[in-house]
C-alpha positions as CSV (number, residue, x, y, z in Angstrom):
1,X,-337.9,49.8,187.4
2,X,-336.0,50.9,190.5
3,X,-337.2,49.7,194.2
4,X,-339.1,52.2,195.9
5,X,-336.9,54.8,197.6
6,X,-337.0,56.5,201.3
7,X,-334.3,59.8,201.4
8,X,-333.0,59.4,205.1
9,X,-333.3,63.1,206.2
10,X,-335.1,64.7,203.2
11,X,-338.7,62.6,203.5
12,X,-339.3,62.1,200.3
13,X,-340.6,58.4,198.7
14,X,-339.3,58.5,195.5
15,X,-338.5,56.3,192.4
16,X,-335.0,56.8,191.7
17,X,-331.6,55.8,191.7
18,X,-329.4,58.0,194.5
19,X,-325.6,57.6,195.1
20,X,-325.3,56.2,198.6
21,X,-328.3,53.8,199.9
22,X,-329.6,50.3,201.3
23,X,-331.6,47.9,199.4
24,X,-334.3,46.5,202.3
25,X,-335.7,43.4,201.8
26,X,-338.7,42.6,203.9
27,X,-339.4,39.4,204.2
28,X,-342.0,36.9,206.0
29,X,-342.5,32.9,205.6
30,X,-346.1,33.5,206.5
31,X,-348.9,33.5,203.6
32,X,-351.5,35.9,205.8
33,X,-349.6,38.5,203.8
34,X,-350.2,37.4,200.5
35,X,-353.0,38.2,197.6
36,X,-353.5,41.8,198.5
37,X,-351.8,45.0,199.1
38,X,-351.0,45.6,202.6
39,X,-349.8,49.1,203.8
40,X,-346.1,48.7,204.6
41,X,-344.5,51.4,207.3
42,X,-341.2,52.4,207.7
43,X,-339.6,54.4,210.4
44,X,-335.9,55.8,210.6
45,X,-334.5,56.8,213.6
46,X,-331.0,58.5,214.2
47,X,-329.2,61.6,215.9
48,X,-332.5,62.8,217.1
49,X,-334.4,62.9,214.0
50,X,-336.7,60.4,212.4
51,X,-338.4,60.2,208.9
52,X,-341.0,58.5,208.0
53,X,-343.6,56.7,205.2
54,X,-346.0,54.1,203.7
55,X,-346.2,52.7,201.2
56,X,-348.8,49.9,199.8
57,X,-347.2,47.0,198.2
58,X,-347.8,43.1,197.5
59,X,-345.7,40.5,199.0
60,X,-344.2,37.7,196.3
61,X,-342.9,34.5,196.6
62,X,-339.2,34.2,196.1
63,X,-336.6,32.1,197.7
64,X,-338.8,30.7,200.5
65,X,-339.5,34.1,201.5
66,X,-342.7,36.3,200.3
67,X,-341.2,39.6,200.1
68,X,-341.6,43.3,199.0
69,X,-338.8,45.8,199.0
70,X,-337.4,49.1,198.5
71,X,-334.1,51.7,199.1
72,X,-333.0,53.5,202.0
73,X,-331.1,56.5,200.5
74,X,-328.2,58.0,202.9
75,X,-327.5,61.1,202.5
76,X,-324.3,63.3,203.7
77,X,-326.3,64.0,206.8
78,X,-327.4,60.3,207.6
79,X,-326.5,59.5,211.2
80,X,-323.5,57.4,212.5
81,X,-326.0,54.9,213.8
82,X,-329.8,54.5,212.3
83,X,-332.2,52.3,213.5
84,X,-334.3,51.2,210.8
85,X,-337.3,49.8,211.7
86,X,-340.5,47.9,209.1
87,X,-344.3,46.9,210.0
88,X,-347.2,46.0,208.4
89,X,-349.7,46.8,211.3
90,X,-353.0,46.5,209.5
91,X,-352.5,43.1,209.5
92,X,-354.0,40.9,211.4
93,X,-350.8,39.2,213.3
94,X,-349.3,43.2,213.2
95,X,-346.3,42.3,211.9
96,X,-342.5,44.0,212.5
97,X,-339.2,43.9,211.6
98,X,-336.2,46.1,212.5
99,X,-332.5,46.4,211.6
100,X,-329.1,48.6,213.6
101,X,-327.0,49.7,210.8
102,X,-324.1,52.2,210.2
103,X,-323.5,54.1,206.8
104,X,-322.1,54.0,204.4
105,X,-324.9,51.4,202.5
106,X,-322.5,51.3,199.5
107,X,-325.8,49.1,198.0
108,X,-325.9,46.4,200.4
109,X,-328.9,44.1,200.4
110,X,-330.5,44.4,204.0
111,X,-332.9,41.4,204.6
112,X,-335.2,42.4,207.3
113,X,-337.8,39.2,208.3
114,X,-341.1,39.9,210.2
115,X,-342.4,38.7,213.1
116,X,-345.7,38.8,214.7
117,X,-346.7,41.6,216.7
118,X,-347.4,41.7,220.6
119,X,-350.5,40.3,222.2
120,X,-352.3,42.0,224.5
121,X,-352.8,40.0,227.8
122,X,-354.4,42.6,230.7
123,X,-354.2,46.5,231.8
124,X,-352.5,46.9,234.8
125,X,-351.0,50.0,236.9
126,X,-348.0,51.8,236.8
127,X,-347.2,53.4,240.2
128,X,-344.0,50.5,241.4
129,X,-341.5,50.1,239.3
130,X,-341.4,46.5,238.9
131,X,-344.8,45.7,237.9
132,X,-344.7,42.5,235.6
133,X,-343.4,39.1,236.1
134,X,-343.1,36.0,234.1
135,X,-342.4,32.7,233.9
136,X,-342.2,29.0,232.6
137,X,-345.3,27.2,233.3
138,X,-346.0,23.7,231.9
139,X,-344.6,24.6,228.2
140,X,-346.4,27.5,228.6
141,X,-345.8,30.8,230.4
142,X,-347.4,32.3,233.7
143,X,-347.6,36.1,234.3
144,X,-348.3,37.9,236.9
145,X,-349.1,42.0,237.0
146,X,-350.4,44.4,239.9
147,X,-354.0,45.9,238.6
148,X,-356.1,48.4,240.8
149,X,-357.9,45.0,241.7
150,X,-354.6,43.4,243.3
151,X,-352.3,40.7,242.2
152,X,-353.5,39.6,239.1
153,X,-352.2,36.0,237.8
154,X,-352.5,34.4,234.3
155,X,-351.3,31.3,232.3
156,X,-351.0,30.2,228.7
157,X,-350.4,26.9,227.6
158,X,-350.4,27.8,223.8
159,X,-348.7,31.0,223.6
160,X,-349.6,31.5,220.0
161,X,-353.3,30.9,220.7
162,X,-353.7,32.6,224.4
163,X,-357.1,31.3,225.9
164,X,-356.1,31.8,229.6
165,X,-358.1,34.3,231.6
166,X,-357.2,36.4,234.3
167,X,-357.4,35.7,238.0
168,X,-356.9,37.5,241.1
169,X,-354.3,36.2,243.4
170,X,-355.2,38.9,245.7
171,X,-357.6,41.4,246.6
172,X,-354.8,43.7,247.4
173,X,-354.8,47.0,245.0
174,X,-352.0,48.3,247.1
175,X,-349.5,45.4,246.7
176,X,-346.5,45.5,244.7
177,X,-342.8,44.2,244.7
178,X,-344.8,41.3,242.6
179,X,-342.0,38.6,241.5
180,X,-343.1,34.9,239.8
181,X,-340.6,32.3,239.9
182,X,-340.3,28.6,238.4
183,X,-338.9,25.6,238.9
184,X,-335.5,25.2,236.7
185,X,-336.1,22.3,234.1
186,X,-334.8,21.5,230.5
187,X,-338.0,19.7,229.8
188,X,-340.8,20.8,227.4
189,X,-343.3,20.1,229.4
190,X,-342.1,21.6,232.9
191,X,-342.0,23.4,235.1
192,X,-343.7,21.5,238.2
193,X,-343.6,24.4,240.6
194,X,-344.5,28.1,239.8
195,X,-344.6,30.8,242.5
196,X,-345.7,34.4,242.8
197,X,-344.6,36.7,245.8
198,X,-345.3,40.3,247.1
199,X,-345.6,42.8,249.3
200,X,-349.3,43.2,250.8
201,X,-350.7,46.6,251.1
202,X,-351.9,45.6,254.6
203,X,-350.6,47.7,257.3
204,X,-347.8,45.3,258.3
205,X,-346.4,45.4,254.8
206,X,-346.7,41.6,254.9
207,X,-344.7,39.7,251.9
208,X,-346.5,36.7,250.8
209,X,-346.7,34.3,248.1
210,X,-348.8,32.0,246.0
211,X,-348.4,28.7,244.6
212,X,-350.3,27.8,241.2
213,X,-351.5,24.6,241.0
214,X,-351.3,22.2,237.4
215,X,-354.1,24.7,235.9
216,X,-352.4,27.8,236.6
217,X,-355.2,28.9,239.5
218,X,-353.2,30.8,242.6
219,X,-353.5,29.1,245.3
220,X,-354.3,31.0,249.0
221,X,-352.0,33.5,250.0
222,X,-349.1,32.1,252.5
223,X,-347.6,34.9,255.0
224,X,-343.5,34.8,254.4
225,X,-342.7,37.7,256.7
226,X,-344.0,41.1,257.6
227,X,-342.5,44.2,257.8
228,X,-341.1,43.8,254.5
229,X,-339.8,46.3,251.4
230,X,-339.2,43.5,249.0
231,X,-339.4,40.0,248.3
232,X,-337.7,37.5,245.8
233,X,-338.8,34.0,245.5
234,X,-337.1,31.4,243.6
235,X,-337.2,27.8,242.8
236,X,-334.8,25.2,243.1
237,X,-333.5,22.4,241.1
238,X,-335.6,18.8,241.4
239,X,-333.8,16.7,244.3
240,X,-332.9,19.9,246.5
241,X,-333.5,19.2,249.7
242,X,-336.4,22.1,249.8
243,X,-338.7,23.4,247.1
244,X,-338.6,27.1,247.6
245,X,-336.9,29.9,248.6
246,X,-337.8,33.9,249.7
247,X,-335.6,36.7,250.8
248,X,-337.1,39.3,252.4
249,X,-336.0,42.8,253.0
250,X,-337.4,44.0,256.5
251,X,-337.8,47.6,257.7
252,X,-336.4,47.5,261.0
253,X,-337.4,51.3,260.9
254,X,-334.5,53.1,262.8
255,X,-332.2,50.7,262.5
256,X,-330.5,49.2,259.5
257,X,-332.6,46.6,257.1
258,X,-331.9,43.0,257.4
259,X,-332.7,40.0,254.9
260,X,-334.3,37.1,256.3
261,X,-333.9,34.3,253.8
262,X,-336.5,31.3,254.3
263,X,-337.2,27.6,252.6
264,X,-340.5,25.8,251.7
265,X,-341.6,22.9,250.6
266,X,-343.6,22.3,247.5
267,X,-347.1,23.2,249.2
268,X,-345.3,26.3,250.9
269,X,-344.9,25.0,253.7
270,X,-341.6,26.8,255.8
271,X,-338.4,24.4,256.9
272,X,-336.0,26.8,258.3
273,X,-334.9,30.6,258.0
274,X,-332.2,32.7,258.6
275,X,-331.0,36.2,259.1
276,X,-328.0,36.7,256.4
277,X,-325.2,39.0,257.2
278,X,-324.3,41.5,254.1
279,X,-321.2,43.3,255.4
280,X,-323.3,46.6,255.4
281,X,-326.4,48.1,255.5
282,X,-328.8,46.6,252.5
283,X,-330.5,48.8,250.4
284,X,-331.9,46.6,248.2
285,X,-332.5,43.4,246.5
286,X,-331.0,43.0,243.2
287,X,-332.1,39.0,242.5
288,X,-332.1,35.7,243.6
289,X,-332.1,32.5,242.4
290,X,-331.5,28.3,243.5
291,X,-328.2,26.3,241.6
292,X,-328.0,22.6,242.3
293,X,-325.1,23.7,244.7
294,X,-326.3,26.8,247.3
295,X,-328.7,30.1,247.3
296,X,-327.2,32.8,245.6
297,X,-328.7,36.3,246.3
298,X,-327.4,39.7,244.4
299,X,-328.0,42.7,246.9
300,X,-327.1,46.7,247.1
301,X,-325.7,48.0,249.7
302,X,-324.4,51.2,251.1
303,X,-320.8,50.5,250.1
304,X,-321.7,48.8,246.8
305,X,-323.1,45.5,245.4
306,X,-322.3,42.1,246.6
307,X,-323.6,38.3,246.0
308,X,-324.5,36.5,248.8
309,X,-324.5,32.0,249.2
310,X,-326.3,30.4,252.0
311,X,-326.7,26.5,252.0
312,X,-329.2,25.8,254.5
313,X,-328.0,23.2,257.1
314,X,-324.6,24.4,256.4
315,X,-322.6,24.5,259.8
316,X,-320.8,28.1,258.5
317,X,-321.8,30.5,255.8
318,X,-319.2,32.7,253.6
319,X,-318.8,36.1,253.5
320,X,-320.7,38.3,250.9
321,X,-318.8,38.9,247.5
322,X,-318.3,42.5,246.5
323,X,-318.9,42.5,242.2
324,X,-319.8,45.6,240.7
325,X,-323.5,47.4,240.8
326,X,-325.7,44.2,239.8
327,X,-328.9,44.6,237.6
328,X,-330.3,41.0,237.2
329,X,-329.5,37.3,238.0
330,X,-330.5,34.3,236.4
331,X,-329.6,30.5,236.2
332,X,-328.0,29.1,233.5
333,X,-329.7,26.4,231.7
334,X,-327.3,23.9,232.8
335,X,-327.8,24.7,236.6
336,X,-324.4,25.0,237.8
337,X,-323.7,29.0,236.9
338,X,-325.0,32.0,237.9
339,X,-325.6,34.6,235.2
340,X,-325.6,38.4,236.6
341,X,-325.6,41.8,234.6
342,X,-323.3,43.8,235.9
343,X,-322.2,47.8,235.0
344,X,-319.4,48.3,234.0
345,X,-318.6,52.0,233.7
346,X,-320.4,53.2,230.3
347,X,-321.6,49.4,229.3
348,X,-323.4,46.7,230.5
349,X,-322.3,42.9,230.5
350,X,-323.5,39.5,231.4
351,X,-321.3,38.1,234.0
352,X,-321.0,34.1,234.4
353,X,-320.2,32.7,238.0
354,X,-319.7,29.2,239.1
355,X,-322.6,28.5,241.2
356,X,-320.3,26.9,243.7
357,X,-318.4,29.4,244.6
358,X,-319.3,32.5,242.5
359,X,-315.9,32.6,241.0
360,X,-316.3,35.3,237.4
361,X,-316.2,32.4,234.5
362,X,-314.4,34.3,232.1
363,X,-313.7,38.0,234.3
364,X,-314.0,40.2,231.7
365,X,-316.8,39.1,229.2
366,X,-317.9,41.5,226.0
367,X,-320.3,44.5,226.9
368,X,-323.6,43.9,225.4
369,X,-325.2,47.4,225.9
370,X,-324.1,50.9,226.7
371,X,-325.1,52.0,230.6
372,X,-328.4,54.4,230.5
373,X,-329.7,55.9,233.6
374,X,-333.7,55.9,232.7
375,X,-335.3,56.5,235.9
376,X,-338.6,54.4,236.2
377,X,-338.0,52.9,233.2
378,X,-334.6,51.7,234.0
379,X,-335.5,47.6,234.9
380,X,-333.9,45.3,233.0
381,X,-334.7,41.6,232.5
382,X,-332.0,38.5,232.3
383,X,-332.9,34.9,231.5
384,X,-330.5,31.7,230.7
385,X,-330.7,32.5,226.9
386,X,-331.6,35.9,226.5
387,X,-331.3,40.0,227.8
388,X,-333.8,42.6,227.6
389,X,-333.1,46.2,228.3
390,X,-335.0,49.4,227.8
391,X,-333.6,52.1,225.0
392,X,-334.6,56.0,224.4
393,X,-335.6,56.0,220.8
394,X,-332.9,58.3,219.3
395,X,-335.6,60.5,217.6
396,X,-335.9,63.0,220.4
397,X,-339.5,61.8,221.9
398,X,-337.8,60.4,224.9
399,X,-340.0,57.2,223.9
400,X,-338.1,53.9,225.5
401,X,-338.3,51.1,223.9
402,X,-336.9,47.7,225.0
403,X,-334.5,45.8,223.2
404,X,-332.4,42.2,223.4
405,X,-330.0,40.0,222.8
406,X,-329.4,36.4,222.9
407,X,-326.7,34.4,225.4
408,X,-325.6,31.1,224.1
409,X,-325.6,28.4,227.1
410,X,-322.5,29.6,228.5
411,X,-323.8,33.0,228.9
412,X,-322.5,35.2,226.0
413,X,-324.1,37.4,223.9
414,X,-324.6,36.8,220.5
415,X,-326.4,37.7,217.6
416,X,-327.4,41.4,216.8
417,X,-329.5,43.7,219.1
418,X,-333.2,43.8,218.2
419,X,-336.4,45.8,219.2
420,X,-338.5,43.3,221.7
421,X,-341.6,45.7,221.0
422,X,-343.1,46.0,217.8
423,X,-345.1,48.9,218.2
424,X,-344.1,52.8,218.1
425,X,-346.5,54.2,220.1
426,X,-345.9,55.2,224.1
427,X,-343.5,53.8,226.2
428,X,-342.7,49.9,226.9
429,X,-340.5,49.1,229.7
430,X,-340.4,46.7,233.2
431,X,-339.7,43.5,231.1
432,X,-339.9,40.1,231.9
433,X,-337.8,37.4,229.7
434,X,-339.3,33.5,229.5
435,X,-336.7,30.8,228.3
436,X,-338.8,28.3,226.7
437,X,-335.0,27.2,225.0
438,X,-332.1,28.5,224.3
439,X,-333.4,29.5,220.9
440,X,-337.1,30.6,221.9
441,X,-338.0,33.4,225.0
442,X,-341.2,35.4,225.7
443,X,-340.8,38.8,226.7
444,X,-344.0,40.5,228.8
445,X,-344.0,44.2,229.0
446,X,-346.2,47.2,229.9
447,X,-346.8,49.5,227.6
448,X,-348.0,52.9,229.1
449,X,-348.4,56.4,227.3
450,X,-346.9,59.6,228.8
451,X,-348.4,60.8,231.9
452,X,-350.7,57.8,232.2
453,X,-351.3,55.7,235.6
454,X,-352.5,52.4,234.4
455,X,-351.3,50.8,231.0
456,X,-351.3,47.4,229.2
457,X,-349.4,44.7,229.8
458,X,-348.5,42.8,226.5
459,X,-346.3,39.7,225.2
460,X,-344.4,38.7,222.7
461,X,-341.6,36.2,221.3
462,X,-338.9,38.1,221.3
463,X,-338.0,38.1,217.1
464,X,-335.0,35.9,215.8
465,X,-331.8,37.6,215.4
466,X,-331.4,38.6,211.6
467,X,-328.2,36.6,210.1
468,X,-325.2,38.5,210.0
């Protein structure tokens, strides 16, 4: 008998042999899909169209793998590019799997291995575009969202068996520029230090922060600045001369912004700031993050974007970088480079810098995404081993979903693009990437239907790349 068979285009499950098509397999090394028929869904997405159908099928043990399987026929109107995508969502662990590929099939096997679904962590609101943060906490992960409550905080030790609870950082339902930040570490069990910063809802527009303490609770707000539009916080290194760092952006009202960069100890406590010169008038704050060599701060300005170093105690400061329009920054895992994305007219790349002296480590590294303008949606995420970015779903819904990549330590892409979400339903955007190694991340993400104002915030592992 011939594997079951879904007609790209036409709609139609049938059992038959057709001249141009894909042989899926779907494939899990988990045994909660095994002894009975699940219900196994399958979406196609291309050119604006999508097909779609179940099917109810066993999964058997077969070269490590229990699997179940059937045809993706291609027909002469199939796409250029389909995005093939397999769940089995009445499971318990809601299980996906998705696949990029181009026709012709010409019969190809296509091995396509499931991963557990998202979990569901808290609901939050959706009114600031940069609602979720995440990061390392103790071998675990801390998150941090904005509800109509305030600033809410949460930590998970076991990230496969979340226990944690949810606790308010603040009573402040009109905060928001919320960022969490952690100390860098290649330990399992780090980090030591996790922050949270944002901007109060108070009348002064006070940014503040939080410091968790070793079981995740938020410790009282600490005042950084007022005034403020934004904050970033970040950690630095073990055996820096301070613990923490925030940038603030400051309404000066009818004058131009300025950034006031200040550093903390552990317990938050402030050792110096200063006023940082950016060439021109800032309009943002694009990321900032602590090497073992200097502060490194990614702003927007009204002539472009630029990168900013300030070692404090330094007796003289260099001048801002110009780089083009920066999206994200992150430390590398070894702490001495600087990992930005960076647009480059229609495509997106990561951009290595030595830490030092910000110097482009190679200049002209491979795209990893095409350029999209999405609006609200458009916040990307970049870690030390991975990069997240949000999609439209080519089925025209104008649904986003978010998708990744890996970087290998020196910051290059590799492996094949894959969904981070594993659902279909509303949109999923404002992610948050959590390096656990280079081979493991978390992604958290909100998930909010169309026209909503509060929506869910959810996490996942972001899936293995399928071999090539």
């Amino acid at each position: 008998m011939y594997a079951r068979s879904l007609v790209m285009g036409l709609g139609v499950l049938a059992f038959a042999c057709q001249p141009d098509y894909v042989h899926v397999l779907v494939e899990t090394s988990s045994s909660e899909l095994v002894g009975v028929p699940w219900t196994v869904s399958v979406r196609v997405y291309g050119a604006g169209q999508h097909t779609e159908r179940d099917f109810a099928s066993e999964f058997s043990l077969k070269d490590r793998f229990y699997r179940t399987d059937f045809n993706l026929v291609l027909g002469d109107t199939a796409p250029d590019r389909i995005d093939l995508r397999v769940a089995v969502w009445d499971a318990p662990s809601r299980w996906s799997g998705d696949r990029l590929l181009q026709p012709p099939g010409g019969g190809q096997v296509l091995p396509i291995l499931l991963s557990t679904g998202e979990i569901q962590i808290g609901s939050a609101r959706q009114d600031d575009g940069d609602l979720v943060s995440a990061s390392r906490f103790h071998g675990g992960v801390a998150m941090g969202w904005l509800t109509t409550a305030g600033v809410a905080i949460r930590t998970e030790r076991v990230i496969d068996e979340p226990l944690g609870s949810e606790m308010l950082a603040a009573d402040d339902p009109a905060a928001s520029k919320l960022r969490l930040a952690s100390q860098p570490t290649t330990e399992s069990t780090g980090p030591e230090i996790v922050v949270a910063a944002w901007v109060g809802g108070d009348d002064q527009k006070t940014a503040r922060m939080t410091i968790l303490d070793n079981n995740g609770a938020p410790g009282a707000p600490i005042d950084i600045r007022p005034s403020a539009k934004d904050v970033w916080v970040a950690v630095a290194p073990a055996n820096m001369p301070f613990a923490i760092a925030a940038l603030v952006q400051v309404d000066r009202v009818d004058e131009p912004d300025e950034l006031w960069l200040s550093w903390h100890d552990a317990d938050g406590t402030r050792r110096g700031e200063a006023k940082l010169p950016t060439g021109a008038n800032v309009t943002s704050i694009n990321g900032l993050v602590v090497s073992t060599a200097t502060v490194v701060a990614a702003v927007q300005t009204i002539v472009g974007s630029s990168l900013l170093r300030f070692t404090p105690g330094a007796a003289s400061q260099p001048e801002p970088i110009p780089v083009d329009r920066v999206r994200a920054v992150a430390l590398a895992a070894d702490q001495e480079r600087v990992l930005t994305v960076q647009v480059r007219g229609d495509t997106m790349v990561v951009q290595p810098h030595k830490a030092g002296t910000l110097e482009p480590d190679p200049a002209d590294p491979e795209p990893f995404a095409a350029t999209a303008s999405l609006g609200f949606f458009d916040h990307l995420a970049l870690g030390p081993c991975a990069v997240v970015w949000p999609e439209e779903r080519d089925d025209g819904t104008g649904a986003i979903d978010l998708r990744a990549r890996d970087l290998d330590p020196d910051g290059r892409p590799t492996g094949a693009s894959r969904l981070v979400n594993s659902e279909i339903e509303d949109n999923h955007f404002t992610p948050s990437v959590t390096c656990m190694s280079q081979e493991l991340a978390y992604a958290t993400f909100l998930v909010v239907a169309a026209g909503e104002g509060t929506g869910f915030l959810r996490l996942r592992a972001i899936p293995s790349a399928p071999a090539e």
